[in-house]
C-alpha positions as a Markdown table, in Angstrom:
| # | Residue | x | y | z |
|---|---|---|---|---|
| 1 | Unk | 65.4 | 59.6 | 60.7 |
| 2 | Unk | 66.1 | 61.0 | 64.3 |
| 3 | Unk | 66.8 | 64.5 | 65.0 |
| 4 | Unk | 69.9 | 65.5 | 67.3 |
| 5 | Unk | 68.9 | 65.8 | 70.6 |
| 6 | Unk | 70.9 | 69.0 | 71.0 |
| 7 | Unk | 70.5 | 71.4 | 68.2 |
| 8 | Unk | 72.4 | 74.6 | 68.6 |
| 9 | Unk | 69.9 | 77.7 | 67.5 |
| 10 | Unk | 70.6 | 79.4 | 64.1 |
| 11 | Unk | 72.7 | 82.2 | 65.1 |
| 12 | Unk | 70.6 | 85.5 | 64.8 |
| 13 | Unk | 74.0 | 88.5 | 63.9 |
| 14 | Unk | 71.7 | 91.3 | 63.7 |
| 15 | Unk | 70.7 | 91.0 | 67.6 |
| 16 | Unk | 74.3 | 91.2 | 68.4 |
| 17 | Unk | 74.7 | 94.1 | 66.0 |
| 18 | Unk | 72.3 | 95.5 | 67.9 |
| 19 | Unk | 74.0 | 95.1 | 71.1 |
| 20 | Unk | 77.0 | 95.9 | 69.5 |
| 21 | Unk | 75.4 | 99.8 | 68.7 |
| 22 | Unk | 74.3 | 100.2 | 72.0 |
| 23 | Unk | 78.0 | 99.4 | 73.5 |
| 24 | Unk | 79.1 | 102.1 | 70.6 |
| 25 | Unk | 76.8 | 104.4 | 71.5 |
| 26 | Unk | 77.4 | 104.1 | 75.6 |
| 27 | Unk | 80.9 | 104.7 | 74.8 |
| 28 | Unk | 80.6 | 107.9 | 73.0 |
| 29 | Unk | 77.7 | 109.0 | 76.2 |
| 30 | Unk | 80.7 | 108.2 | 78.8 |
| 31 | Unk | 83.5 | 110.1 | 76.6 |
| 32 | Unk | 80.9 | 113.2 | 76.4 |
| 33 | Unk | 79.5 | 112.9 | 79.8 |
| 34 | Unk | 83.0 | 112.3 | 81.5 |
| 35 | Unk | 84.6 | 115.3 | 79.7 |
| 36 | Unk | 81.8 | 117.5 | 80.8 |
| 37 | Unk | 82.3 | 115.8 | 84.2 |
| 38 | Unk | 85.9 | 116.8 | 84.5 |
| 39 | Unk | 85.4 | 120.5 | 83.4 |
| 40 | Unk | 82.7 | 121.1 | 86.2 |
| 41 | Unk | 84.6 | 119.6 | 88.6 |
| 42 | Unk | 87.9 | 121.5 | 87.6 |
| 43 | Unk | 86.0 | 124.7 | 87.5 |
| 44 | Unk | 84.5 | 123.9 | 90.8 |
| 45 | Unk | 87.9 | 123.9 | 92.5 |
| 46 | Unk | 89.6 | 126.9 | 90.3 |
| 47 | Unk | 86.5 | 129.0 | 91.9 |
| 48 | Unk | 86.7 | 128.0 | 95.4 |
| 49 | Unk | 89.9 | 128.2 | 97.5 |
| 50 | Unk | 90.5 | 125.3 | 99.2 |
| 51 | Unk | 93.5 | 125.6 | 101.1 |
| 52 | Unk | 96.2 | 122.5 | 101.6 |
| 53 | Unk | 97.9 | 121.9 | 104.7 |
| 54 | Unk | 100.9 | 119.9 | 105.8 |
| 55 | Unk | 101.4 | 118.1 | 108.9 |
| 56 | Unk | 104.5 | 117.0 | 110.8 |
| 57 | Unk | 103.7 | 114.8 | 113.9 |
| 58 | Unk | 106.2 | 115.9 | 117.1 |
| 59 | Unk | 108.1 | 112.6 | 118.3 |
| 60 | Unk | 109.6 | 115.0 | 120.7 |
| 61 | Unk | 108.6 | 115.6 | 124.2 |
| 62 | Unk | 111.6 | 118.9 | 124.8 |
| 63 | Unk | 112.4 | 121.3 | 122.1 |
| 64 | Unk | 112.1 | 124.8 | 121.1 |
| 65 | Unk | 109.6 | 126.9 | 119.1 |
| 66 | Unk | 110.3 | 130.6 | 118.1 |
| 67 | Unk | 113.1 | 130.6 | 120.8 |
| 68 | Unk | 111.0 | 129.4 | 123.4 |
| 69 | Unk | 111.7 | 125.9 | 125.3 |
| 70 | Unk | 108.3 | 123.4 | 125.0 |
| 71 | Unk | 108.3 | 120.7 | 127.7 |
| 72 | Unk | 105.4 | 117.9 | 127.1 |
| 73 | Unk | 105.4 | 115.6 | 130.2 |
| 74 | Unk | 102.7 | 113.0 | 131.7 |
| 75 | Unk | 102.3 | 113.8 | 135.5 |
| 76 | Unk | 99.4 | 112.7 | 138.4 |
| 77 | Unk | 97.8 | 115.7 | 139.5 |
| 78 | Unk | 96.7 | 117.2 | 142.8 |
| 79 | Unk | 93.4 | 114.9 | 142.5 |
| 80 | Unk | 95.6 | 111.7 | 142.0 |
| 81 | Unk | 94.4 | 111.8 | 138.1 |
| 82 | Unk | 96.8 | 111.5 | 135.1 |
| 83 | Unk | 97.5 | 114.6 | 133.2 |
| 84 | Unk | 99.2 | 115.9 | 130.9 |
| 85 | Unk | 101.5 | 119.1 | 131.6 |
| 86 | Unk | 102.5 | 121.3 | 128.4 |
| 87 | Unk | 104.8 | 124.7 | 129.2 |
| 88 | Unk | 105.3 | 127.0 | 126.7 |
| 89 | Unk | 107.7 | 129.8 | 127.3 |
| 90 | Unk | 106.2 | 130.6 | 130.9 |
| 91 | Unk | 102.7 | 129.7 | 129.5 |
| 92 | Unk | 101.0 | 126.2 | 131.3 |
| 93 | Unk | 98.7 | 123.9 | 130.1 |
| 94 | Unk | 97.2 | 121.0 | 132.2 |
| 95 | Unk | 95.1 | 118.6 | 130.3 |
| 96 | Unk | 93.5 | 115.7 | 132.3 |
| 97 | Unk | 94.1 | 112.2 | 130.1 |
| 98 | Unk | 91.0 | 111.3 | 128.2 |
| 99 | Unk | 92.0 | 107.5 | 127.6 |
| 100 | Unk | 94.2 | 106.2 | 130.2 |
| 101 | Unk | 96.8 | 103.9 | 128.5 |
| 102 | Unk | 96.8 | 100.2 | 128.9 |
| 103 | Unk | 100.1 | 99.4 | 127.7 |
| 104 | Unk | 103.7 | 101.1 | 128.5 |
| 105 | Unk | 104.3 | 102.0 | 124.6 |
| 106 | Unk | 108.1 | 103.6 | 124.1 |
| 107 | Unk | 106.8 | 107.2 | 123.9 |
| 108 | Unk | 104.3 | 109.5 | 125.6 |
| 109 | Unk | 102.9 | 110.3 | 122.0 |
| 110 | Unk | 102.1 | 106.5 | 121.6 |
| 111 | Unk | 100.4 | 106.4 | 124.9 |
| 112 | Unk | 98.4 | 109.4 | 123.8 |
| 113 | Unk | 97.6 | 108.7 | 120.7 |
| 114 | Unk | 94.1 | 108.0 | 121.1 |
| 115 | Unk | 93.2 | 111.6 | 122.3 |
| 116 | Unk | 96.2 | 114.1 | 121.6 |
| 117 | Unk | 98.2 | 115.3 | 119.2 |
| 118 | Unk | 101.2 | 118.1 | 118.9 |
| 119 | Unk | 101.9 | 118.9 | 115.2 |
| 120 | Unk | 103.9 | 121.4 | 113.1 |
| 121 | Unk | 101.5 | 122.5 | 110.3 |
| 122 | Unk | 101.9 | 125.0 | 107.2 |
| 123 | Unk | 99.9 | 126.0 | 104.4 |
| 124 | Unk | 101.8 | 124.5 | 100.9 |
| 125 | Unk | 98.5 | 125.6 | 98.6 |
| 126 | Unk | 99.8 | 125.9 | 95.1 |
| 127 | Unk | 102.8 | 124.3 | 95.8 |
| 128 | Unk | 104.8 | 121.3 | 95.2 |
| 129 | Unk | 106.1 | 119.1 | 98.1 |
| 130 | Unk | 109.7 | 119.4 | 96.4 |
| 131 | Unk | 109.2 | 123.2 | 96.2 |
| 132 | Unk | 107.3 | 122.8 | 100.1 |
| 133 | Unk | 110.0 | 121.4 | 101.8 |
| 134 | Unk | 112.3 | 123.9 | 99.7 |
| 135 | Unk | 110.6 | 126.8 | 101.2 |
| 136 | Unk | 110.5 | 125.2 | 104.6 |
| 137 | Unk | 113.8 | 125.0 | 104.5 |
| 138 | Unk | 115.0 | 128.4 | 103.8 |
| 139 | Unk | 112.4 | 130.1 | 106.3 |
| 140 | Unk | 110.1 | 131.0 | 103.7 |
| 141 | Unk | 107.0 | 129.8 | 105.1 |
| 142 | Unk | 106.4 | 130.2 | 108.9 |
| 143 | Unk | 105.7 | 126.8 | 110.7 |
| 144 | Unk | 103.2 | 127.3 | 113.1 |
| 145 | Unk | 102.5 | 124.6 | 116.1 |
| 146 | Unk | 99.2 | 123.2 | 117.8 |
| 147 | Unk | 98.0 | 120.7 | 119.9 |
| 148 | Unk | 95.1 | 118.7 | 119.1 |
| 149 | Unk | 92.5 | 117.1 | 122.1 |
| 150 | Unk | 89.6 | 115.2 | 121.5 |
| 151 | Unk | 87.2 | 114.6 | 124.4 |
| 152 | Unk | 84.1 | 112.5 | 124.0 |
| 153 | Unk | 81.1 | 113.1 | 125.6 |
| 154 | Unk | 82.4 | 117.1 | 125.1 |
| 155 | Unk | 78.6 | 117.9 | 124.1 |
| 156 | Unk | 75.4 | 117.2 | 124.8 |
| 157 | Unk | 74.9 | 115.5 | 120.9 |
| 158 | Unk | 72.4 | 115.4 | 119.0 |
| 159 | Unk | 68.8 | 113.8 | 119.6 |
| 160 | Unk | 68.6 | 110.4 | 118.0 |
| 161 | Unk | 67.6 | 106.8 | 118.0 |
| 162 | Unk | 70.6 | 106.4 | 120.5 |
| 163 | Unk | 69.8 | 109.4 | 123.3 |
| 164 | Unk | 68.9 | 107.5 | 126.4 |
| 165 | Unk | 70.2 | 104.2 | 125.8 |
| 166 | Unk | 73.2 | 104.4 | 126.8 |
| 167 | Unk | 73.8 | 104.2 | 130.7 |
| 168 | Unk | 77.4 | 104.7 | 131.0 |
| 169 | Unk | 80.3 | 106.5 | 129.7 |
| 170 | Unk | 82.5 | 104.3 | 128.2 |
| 171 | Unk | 84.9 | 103.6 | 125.6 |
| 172 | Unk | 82.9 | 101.4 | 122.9 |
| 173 | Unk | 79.5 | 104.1 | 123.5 |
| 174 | Unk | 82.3 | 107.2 | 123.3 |
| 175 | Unk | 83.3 | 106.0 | 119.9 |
| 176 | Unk | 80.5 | 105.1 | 119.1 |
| 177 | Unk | 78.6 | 108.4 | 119.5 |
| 178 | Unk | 80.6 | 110.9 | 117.5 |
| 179 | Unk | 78.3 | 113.7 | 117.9 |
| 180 | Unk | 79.1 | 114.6 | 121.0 |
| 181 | Unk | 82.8 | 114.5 | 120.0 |
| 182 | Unk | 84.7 | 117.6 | 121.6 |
| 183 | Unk | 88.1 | 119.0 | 120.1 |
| 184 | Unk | 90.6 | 121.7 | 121.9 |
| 185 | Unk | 92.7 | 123.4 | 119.9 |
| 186 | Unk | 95.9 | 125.2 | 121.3 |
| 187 | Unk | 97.9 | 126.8 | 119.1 |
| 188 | Unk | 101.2 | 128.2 | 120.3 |
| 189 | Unk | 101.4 | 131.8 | 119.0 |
| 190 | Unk | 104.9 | 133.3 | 117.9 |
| 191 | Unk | 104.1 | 136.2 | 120.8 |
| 192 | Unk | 104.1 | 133.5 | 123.4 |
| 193 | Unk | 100.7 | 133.0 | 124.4 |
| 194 | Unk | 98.7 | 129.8 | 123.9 |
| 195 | Unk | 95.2 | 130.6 | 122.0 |
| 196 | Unk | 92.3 | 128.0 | 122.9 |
| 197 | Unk | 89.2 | 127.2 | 120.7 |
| 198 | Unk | 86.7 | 124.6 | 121.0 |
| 199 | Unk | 84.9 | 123.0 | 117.8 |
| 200 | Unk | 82.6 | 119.6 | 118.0 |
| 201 | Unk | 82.4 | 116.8 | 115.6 |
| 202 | Unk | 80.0 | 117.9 | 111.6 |
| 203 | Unk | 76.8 | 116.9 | 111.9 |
| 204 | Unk | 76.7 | 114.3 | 108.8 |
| 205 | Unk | 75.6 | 115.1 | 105.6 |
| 206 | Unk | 72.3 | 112.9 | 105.9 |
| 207 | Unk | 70.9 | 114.3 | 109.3 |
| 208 | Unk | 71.7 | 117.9 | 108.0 |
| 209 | Unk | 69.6 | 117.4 | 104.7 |
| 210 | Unk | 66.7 | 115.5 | 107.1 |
| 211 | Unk | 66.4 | 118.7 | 109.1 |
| 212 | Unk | 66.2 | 120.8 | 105.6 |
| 213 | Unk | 63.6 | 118.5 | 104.7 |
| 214 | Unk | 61.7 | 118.9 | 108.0 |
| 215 | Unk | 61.7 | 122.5 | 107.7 |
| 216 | Unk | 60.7 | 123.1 | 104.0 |
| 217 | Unk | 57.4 | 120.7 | 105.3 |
| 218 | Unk | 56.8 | 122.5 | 107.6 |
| 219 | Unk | 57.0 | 125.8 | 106.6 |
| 220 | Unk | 59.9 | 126.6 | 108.8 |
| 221 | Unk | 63.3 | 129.0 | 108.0 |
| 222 | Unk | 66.3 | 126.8 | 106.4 |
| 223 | Unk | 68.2 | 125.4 | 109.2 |
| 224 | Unk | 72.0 | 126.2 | 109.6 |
| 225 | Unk | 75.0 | 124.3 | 110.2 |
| 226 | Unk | 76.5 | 124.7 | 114.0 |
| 227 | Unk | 79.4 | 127.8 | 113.7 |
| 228 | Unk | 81.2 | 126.0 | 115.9 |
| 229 | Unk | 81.1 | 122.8 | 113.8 |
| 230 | Unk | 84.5 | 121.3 | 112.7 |
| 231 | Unk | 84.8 | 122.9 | 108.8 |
| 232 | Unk | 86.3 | 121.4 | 105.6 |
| 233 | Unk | 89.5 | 122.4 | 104.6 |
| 234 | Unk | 91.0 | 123.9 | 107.3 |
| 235 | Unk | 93.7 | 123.4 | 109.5 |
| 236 | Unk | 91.4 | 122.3 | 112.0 |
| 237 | Unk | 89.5 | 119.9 | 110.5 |
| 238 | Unk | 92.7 | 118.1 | 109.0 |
| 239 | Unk | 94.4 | 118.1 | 112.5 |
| 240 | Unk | 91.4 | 116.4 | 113.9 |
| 241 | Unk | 91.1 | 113.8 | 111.6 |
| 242 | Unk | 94.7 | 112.8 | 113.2 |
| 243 | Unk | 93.2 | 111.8 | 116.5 |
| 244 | Unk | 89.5 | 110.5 | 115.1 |
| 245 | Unk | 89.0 | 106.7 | 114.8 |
| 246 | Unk | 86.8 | 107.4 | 111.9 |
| 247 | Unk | 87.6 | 110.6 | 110.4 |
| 248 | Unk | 84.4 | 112.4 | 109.6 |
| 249 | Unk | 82.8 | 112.4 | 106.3 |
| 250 | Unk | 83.0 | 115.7 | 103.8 |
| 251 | Unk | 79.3 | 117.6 | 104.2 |
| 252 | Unk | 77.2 | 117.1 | 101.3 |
| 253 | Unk | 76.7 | 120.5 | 100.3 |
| 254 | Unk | 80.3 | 121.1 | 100.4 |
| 255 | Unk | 81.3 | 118.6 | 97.6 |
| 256 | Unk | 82.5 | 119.3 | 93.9 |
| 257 | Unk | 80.1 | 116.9 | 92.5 |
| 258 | Unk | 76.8 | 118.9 | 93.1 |
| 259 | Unk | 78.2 | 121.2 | 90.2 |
| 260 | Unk | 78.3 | 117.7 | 88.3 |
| 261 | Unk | 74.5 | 118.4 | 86.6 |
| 262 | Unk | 73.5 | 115.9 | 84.0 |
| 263 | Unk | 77.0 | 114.7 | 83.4 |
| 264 | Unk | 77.4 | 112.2 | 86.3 |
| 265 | Unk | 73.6 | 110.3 | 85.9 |
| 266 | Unk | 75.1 | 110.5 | 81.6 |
| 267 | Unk | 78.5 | 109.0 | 82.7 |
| 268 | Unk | 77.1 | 106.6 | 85.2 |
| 269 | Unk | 73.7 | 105.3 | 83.1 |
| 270 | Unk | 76.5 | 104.8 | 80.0 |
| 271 | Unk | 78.9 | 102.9 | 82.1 |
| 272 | Unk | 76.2 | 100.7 | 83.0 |
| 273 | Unk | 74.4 | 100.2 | 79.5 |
| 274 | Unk | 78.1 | 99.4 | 78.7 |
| 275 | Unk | 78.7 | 97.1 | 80.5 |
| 276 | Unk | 75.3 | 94.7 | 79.9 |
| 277 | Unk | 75.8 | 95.4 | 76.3 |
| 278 | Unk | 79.1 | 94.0 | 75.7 |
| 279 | Unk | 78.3 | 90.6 | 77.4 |
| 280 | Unk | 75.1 | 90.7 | 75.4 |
| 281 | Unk | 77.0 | 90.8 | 72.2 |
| 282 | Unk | 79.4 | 88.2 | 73.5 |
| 283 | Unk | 77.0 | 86.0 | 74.4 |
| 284 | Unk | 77.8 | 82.6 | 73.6 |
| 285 | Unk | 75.1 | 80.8 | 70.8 |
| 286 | Unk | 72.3 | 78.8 | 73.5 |
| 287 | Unk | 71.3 | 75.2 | 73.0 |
| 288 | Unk | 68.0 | 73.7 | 72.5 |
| 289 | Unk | 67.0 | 70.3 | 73.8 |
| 290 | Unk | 64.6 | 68.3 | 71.3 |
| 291 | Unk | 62.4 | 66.0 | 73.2 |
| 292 | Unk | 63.0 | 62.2 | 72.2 |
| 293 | Unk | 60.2 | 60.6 | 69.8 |
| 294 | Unk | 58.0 | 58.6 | 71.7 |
| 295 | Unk | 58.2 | 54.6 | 71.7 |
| 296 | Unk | 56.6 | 53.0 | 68.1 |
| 297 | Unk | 56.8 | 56.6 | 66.4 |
């Protein structure tokens, strides 16, 4: 009498019971986990105040603010270089063009895009955008106006694997080197003046945390972030990302999920026990090959 040559295993149920448990049992770590993960994060944000701007982009290169006529026009200056020429009221502004356009695009905010922008801008924190554009509407909330620059090579940036390579200032290496991003912020005051600050592009998350690192080796005092660094959640930093190729990343220790604790790893170790589980227990039954009898058996 021959055997089969393919004889299915005996099935073994209390392996896939087994599995079975630990899929239960991943479930309920994920339900606990993820509810404790959504309280700490919700009591992160009722703690700090993060405030929520709006932005309108300005198609318009003539109208008025708080009564007072705003002209935006592209001109060649004294030295022969383009430039762009805001008034405000009988306030000036010349700004030389940081990326020269290569293509005659319909409007001077097309051509600009790359660099500039001029935006209305209001705080709606706690707010719908039905009950926003309500407000807006009746004068309740003052609109306030900016314009937006970003230069690169505006700073010196930061010592890297990069400093001295570069032999030019171009496009590709200005994109390419965001830490020595520079932006101008002009924002058009209701009294008629033009205020000016400068900030520069966040040092990332990673490069801040290396130079912790450095300093707790060495015995040194815990490094701070540049002042004049671009900052999270404000109008600033939201108005820049309008103008940046790649907007920058949120700061590490400036993120809800460091309040997370144990509940993240939970969540996250449960989601993957899960998941290797279920296909464990759903497995189909595996084959075994018998060898052939040999010749004369």
């Amino acid at each position: 009498m021959t055997s089969d040559p393919n004889t299915r295993e005996s099935p073994k149920p209390e392996k896939r019971i087994h599995w079975w448990a630990i899929f239960a049992l991943s479930l309920i770590a994920i339900l606990f986990a993820g509810i404790e993960l959504t309280q700490r994060i919700g009591a992160y944000y009722d703690r700090v105040d993060h405030p929520l701007y709006a932005f309108q982009q300005i198609v318009s290169t003539d109208f008025s603010f708080d009564e007072r006529r705003v002209t935006v026009e592209e001109i060649v200056s004294d030295r022969g270089e383009p430039a762009i020429r805001v008034t405000y009221g009988d306030q000036e502004l010349l700004l030389p063009v940081v990326f020269p356009p290569k293509h005659e695009l319909p409007t001077l905010y097309d051509r600009q895009r790359e660099w500039m922008t001029l935006v209305f801008f209001a705080d709606r924190s706690d707010m719908t955008l039905q009950e926003f554009h309500r407000r807006i509407a009746a004068d309740e909330i003052p609109l306030r106006l900016a314009l937006v620059t970003r230069t690169p090579f505006g700073f010196k940036g930061d010592e890297g694997r990069f400093e001295g390579i570069e032999r030019e200032q171009n496009w590709a290496v200005g994109e390419v080197r965001r830490d020595k991003f520079r932006y101008d912020f002009y924002e058009f005051k209701r009294d008629g003046t033009l205020a000016h600050e400068t900030k520069r592009f966040p040092e990332s998350g990673k490069s801040f945390l290396r130079r912790r690192v450095n300093a707790d080796l060495r015995g040194e005092p815990e490094p701070q972030r540049d002042p004049n660094e671009l900052q999270e959640y404000t109008w600033q930093y939201n108005a820049a990302i309008q103008i940046t190729n790649r907007p920058p990343p949120i700061t590490q220790e400036r993120q809800a999920l460091l309040d997370a604790g144990w509940s993240l790893p939970v969540a996250a170790a449960g989601f993957l026990m899960a998941v290797v589980s279920f296909f464990f227990a759903i497995a189909p039954e595996r084959t075994r090959e018998e060898p052939e009898p040999a010749e004369g058996a």
